[in-house]
N, CA, C and O atoms as CSV, one atom per row, in Angstrom:
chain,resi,resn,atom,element,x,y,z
A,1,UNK,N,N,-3.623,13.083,9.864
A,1,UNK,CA,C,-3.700,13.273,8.428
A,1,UNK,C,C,-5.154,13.148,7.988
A,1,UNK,O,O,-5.713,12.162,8.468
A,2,UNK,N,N,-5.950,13.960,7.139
A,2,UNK,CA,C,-6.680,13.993,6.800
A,2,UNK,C,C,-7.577,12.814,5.876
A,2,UNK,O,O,-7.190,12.610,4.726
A,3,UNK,N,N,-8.692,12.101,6.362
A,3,UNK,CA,C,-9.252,11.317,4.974
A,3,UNK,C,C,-10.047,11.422,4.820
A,3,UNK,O,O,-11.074,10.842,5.173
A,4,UNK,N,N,-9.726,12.590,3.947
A,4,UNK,CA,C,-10.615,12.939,2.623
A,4,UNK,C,C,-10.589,12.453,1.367
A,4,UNK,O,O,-9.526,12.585,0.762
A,5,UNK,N,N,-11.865,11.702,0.594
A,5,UNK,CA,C,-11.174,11.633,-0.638
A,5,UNK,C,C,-10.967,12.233,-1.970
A,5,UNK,O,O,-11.550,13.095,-2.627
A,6,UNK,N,N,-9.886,11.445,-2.149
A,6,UNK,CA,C,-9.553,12.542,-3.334
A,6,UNK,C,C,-9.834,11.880,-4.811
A,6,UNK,O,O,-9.930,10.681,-5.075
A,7,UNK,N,N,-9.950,13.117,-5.788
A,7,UNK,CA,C,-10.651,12.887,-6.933
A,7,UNK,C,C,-10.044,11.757,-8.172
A,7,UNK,O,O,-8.918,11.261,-8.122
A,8,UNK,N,N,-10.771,11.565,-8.955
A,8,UNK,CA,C,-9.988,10.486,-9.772
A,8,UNK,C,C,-8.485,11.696,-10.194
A,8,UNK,O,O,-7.443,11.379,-9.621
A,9,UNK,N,N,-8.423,12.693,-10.921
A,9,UNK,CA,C,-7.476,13.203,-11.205
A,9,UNK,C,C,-6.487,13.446,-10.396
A,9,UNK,O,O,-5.406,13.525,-10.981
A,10,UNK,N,N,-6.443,13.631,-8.991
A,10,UNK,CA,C,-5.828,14.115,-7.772
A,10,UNK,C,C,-4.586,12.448,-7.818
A,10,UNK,O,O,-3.355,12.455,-7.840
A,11,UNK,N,N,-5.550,11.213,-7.818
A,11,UNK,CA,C,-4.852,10.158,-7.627
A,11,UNK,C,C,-4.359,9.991,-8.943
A,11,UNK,O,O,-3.670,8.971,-8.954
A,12,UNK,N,N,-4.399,10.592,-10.196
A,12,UNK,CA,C,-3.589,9.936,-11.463
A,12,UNK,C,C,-2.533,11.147,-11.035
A,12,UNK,O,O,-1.570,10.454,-10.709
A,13,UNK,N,N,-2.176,12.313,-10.864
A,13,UNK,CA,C,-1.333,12.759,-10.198
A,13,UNK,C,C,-0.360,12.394,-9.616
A,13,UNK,O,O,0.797,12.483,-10.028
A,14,UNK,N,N,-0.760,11.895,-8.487
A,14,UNK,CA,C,-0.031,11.268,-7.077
A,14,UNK,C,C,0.407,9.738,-7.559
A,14,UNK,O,O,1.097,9.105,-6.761
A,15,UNK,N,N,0.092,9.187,-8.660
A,15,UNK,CA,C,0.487,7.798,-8.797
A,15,UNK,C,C,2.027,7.605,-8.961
A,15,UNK,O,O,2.734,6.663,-8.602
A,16,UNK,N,N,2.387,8.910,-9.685
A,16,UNK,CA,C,3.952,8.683,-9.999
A,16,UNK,C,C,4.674,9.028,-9.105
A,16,UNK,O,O,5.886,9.116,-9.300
A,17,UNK,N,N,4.012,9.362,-7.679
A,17,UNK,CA,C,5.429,9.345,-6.649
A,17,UNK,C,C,5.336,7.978,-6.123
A,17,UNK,O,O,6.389,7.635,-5.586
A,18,UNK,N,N,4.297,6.978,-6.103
A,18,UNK,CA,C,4.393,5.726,-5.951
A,18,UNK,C,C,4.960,4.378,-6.784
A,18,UNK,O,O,4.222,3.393,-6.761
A,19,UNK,N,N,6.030,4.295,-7.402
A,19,UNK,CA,C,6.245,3.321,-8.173
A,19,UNK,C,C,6.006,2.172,-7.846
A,19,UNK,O,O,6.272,1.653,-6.763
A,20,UNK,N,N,5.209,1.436,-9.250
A,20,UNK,CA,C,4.425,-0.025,-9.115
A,20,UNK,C,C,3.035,-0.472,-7.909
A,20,UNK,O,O,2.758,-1.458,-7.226
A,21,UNK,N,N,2.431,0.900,-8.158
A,21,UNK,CA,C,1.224,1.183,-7.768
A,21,UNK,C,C,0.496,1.548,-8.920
A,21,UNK,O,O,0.974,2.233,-9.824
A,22,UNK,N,N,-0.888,1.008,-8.898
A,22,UNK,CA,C,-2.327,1.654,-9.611
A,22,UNK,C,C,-3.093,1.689,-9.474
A,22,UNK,O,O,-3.460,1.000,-8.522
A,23,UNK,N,N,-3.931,2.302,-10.045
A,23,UNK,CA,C,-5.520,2.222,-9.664
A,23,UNK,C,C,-6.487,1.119,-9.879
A,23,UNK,O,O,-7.031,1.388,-10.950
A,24,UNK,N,N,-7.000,-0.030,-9.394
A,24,UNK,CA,C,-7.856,-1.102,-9.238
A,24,UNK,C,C,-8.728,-0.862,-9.066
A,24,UNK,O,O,-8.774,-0.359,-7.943
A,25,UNK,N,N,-9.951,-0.894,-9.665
A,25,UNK,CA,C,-10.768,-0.943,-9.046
A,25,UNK,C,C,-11.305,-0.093,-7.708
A,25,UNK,O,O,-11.908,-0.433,-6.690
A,26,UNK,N,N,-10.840,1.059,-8.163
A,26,UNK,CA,C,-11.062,2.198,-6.690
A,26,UNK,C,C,-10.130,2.107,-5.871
A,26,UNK,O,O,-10.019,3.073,-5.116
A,27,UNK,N,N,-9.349,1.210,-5.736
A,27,UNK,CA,C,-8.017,1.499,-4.608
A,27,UNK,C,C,-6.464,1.591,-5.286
A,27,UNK,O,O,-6.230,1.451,-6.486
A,28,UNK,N,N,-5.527,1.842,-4.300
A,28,UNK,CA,C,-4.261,1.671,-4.801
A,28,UNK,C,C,-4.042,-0.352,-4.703
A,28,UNK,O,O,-4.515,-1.252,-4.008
A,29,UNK,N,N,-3.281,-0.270,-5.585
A,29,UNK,CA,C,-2.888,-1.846,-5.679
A,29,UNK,C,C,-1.527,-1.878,-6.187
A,29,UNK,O,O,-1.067,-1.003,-6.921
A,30,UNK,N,N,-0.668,-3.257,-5.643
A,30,UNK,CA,C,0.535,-3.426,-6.141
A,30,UNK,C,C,0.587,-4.729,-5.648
A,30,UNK,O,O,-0.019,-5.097,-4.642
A,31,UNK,N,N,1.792,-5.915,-6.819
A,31,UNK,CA,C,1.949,-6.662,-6.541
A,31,UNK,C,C,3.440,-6.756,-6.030
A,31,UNK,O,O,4.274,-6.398,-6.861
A,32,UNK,N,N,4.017,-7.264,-4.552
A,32,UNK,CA,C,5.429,-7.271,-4.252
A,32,UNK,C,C,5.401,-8.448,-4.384
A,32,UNK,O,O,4.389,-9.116,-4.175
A,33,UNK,N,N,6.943,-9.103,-4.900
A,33,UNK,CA,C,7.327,-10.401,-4.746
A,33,UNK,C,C,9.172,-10.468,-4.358
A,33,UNK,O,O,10.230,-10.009,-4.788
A,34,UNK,N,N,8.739,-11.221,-3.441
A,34,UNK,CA,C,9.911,-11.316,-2.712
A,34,UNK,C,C,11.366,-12.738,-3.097
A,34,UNK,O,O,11.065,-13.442,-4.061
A,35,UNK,N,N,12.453,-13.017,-2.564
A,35,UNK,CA,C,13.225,-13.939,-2.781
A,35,UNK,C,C,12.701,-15.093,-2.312
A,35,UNK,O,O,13.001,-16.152,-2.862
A,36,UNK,N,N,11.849,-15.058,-1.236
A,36,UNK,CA,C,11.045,-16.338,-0.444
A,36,UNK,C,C,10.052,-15.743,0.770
A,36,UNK,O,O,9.823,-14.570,1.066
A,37,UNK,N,N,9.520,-17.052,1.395
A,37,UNK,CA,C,8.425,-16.670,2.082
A,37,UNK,C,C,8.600,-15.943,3.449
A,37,UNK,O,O,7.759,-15.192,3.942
A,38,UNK,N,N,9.997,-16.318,4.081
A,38,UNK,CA,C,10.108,-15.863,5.153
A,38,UNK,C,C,10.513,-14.125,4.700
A,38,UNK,O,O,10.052,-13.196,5.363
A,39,UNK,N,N,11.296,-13.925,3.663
A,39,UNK,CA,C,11.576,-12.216,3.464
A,39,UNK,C,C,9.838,-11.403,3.367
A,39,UNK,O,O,9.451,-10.373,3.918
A,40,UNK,N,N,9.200,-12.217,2.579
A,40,UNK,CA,C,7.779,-11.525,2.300
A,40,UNK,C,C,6.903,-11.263,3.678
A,40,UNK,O,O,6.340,-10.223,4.018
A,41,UNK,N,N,6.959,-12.401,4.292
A,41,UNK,CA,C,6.462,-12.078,5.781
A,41,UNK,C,C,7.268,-11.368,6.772
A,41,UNK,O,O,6.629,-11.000,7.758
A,42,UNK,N,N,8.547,-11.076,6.754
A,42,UNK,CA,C,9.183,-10.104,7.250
A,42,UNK,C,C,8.820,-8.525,7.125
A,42,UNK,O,O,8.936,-7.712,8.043
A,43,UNK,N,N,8.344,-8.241,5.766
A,43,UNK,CA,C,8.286,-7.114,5.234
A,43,UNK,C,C,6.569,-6.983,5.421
A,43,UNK,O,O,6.157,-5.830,5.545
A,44,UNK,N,N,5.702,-7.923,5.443
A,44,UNK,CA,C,4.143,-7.900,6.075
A,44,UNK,C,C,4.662,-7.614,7.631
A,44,UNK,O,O,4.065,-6.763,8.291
A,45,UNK,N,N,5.563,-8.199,8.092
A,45,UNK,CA,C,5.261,-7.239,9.631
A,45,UNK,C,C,5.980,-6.132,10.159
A,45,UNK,O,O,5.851,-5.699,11.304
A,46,UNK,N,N,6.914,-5.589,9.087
A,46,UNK,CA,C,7.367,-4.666,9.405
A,46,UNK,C,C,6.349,-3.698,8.933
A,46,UNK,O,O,6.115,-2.706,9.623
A,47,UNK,N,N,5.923,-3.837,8.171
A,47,UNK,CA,C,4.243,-3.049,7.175
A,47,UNK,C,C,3.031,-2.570,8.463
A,47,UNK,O,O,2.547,-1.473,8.744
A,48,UNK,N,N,2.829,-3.994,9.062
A,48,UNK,CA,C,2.003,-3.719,9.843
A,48,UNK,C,C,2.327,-2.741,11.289
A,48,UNK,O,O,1.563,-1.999,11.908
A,49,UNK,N,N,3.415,-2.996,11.469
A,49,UNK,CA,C,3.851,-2.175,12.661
A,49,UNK,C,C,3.424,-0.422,12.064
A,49,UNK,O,O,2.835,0.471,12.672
A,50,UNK,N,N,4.034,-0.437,10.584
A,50,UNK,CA,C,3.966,0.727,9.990
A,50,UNK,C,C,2.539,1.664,10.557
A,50,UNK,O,O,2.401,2.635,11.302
A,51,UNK,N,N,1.535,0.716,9.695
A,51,UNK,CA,C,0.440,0.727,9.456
A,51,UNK,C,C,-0.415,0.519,10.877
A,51,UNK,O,O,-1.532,1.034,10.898
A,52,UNK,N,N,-0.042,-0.079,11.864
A,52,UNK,CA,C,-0.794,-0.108,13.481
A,52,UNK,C,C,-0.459,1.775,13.849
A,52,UNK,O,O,-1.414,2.510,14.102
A,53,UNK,N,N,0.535,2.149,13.827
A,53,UNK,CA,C,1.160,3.290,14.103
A,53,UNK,C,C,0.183,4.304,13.472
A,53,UNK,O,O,-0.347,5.029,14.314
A,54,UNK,N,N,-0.179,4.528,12.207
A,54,UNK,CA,C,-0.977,5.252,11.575
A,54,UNK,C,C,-2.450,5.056,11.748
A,54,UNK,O,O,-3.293,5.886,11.408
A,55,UNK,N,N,-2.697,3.903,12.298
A,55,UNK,CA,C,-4.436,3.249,12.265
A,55,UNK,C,C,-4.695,3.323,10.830
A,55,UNK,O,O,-5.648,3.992,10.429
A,56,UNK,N,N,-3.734,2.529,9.805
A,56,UNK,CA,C,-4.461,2.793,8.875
A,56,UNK,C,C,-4.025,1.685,7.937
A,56,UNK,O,O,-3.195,1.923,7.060
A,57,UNK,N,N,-4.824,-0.119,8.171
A,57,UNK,CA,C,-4.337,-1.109,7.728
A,57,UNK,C,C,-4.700,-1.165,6.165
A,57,UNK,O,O,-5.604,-0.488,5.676
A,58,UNK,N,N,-3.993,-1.938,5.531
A,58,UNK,CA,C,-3.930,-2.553,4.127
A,58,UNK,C,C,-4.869,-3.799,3.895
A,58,UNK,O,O,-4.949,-4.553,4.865
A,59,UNK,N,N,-5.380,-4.042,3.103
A,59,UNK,CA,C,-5.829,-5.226,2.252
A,59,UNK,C,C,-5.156,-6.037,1.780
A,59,UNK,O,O,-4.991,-5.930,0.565
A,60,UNK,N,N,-4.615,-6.951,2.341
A,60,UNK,CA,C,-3.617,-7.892,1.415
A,60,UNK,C,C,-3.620,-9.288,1.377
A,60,UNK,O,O,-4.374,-9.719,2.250
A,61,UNK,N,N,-3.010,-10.302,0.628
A,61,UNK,CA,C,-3.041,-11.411,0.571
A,61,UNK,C,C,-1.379,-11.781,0.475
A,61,UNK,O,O,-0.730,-10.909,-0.103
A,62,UNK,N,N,-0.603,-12.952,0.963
A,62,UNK,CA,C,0.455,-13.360,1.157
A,62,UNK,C,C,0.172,-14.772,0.487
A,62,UNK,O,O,-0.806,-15.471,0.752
A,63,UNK,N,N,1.176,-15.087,-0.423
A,63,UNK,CA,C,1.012,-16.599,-1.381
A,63,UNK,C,C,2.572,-16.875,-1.278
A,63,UNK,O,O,3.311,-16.314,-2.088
A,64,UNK,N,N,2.867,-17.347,-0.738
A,64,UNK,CA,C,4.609,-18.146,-1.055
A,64,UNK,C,C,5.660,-16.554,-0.901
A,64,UNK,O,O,5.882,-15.843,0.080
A,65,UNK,N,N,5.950,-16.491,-1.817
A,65,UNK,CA,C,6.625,-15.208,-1.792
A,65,UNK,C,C,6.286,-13.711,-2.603
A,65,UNK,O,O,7.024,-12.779,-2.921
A,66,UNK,N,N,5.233,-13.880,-2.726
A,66,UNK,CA,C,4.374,-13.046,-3.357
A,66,UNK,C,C,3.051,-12.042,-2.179
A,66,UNK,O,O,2.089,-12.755,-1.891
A,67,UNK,N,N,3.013,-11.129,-1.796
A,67,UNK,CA,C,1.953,-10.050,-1.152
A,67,UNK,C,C,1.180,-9.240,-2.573
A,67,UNK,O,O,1.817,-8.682,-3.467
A,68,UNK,N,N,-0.108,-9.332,-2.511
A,68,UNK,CA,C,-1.069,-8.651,-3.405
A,68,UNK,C,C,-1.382,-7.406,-2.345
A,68,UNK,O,O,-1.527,-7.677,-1.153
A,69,UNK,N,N,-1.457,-6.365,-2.700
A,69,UNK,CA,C,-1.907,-5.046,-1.449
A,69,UNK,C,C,-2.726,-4.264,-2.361
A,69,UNK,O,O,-2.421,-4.068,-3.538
A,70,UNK,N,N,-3.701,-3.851,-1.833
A,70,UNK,CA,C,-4.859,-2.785,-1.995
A,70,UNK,C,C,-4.784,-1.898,-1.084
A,70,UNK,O,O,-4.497,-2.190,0.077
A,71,UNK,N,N,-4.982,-0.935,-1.403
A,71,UNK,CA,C,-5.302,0.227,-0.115
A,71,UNK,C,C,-6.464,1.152,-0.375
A,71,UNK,O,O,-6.462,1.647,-1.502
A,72,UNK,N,N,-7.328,1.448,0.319
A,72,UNK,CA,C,-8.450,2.525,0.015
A,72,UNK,C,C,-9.040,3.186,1.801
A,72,UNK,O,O,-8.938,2.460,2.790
A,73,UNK,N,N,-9.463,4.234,1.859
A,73,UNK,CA,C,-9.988,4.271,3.181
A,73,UNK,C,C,-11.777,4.042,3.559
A,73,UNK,O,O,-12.709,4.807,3.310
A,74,UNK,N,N,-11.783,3.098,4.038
A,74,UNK,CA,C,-12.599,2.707,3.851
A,74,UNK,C,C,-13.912,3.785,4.526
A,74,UNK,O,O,-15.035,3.307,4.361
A,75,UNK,N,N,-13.883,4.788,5.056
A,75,UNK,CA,C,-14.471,5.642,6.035
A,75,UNK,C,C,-14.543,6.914,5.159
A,75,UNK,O,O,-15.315,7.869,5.246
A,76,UNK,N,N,-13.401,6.640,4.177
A,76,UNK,CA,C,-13.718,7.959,2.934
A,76,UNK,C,C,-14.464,7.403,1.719
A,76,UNK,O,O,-14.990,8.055,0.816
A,77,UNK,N,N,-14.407,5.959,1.878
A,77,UNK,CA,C,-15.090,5.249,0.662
A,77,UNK,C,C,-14.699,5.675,-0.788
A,77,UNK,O,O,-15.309,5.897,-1.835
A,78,UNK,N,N,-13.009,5.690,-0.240
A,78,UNK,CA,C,-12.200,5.836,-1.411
A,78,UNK,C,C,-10.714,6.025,-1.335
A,78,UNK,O,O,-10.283,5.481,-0.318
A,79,UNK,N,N,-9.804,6.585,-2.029
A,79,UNK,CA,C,-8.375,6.534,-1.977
A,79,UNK,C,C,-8.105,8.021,-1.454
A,79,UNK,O,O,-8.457,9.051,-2.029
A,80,UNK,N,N,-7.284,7.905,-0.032
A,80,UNK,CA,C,-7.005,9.492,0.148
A,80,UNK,C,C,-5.708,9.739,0.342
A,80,UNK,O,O,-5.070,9.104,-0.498
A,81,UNK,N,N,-5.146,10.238,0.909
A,81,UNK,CA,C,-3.616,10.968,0.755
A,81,UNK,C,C,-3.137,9.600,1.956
A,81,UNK,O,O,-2.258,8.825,1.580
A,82,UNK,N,N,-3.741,9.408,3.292
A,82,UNK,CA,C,-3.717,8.457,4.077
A,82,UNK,C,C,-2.993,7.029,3.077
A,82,UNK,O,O,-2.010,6.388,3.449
A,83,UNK,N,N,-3.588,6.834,2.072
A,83,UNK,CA,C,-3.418,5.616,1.346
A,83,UNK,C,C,-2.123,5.667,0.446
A,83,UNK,O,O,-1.317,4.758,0.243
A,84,UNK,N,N,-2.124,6.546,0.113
A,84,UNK,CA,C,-0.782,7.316,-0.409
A,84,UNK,C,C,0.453,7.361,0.639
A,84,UNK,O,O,1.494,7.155,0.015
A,85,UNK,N,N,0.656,7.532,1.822
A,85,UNK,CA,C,1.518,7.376,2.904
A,85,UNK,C,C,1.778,6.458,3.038
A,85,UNK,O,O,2.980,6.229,2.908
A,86,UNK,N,N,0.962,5.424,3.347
A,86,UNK,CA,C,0.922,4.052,3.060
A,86,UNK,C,C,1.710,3.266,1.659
A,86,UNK,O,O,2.219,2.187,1.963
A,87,UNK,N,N,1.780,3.444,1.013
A,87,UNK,CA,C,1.950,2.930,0.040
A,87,UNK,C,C,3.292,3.739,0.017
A,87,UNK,O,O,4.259,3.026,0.285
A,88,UNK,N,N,3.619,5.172,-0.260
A,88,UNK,CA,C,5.181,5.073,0.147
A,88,UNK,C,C,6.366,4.572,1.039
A,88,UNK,O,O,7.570,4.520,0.790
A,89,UNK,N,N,5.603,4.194,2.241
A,89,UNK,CA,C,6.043,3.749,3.316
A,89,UNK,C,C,6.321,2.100,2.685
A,89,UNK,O,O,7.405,1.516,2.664
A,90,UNK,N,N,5.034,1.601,2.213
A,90,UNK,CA,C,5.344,-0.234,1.683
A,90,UNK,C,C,6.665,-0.125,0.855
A,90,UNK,O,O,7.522,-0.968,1.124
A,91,UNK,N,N,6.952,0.796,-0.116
A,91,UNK,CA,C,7.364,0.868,-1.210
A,91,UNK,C,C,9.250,1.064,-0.590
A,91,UNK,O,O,10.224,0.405,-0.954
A,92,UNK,N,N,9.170,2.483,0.669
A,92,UNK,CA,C,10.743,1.919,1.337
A,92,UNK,C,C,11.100,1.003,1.937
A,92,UNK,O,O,12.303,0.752,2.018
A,93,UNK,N,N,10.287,0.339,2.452
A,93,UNK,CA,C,10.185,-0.565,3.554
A,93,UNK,C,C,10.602,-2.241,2.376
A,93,UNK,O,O,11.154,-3.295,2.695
A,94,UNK,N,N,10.147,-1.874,1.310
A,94,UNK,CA,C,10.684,-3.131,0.481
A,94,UNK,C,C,11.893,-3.120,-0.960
A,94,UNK,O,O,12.136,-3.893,-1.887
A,95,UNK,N,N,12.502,-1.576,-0.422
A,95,UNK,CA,C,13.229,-1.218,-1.148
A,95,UNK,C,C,14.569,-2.041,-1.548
A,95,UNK,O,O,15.150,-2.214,-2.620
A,96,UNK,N,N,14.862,-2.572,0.092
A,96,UNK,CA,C,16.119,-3.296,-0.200
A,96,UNK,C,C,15.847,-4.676,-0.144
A,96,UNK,O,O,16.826,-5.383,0.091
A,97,UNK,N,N,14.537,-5.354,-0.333
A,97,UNK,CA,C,14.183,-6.319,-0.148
A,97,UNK,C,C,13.818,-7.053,-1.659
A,97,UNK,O,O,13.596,-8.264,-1.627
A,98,UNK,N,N,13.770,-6.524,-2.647
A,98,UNK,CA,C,13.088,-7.071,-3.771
A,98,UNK,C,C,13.963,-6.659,-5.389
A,98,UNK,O,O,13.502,-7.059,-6.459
């Protein structure tokens, strides 16, 4: 998959196939919060398996039952479609979880 990045308009576009994603500060961001700590870290390593598979890790922080996630590519030195995959993928992957 290509990372290229894409323009501010390209990503206000693409935001609405991501629900409870936005734009931060140059990356995608979302806050998940889970029932407890062990479901939230369940869903960080099912993420990462995701994300090892693609070579294409997340920014995140884990607090109790709460994950903060950013995504940007850092090699495009910005948000590309890559980050967007990502972030749909977080988004099924915690579908039945939250």
């Amino acid at each position: 998959m290509a990372r290229t990045r894409l323009t501010d308009s390209e990503i206000t576009a693409k935001l609405g196939e991501i629900p409870g994603f936005a734009l931060a500060k140059g990356k995608l961001a979302r806050r998940f919060e889970f029932a407890d700590f062990v479901t939230a870290f369940g869903w960080m390593t099912s993420v990462a398996l995701v994300a090892e598979k693609l070579d294409h890790h997340p920014e995140w922080k884990n607090v109790y039952k709460t994950v903060d996630v950013e995504l940007n590519t850092h090699d495009a030195d910005g948000v590309t479609e890559m980050d967007f995959k990502l972030a749909r993928r977080m988004n099924e992957l915690a579908a039945n979880l939250i």
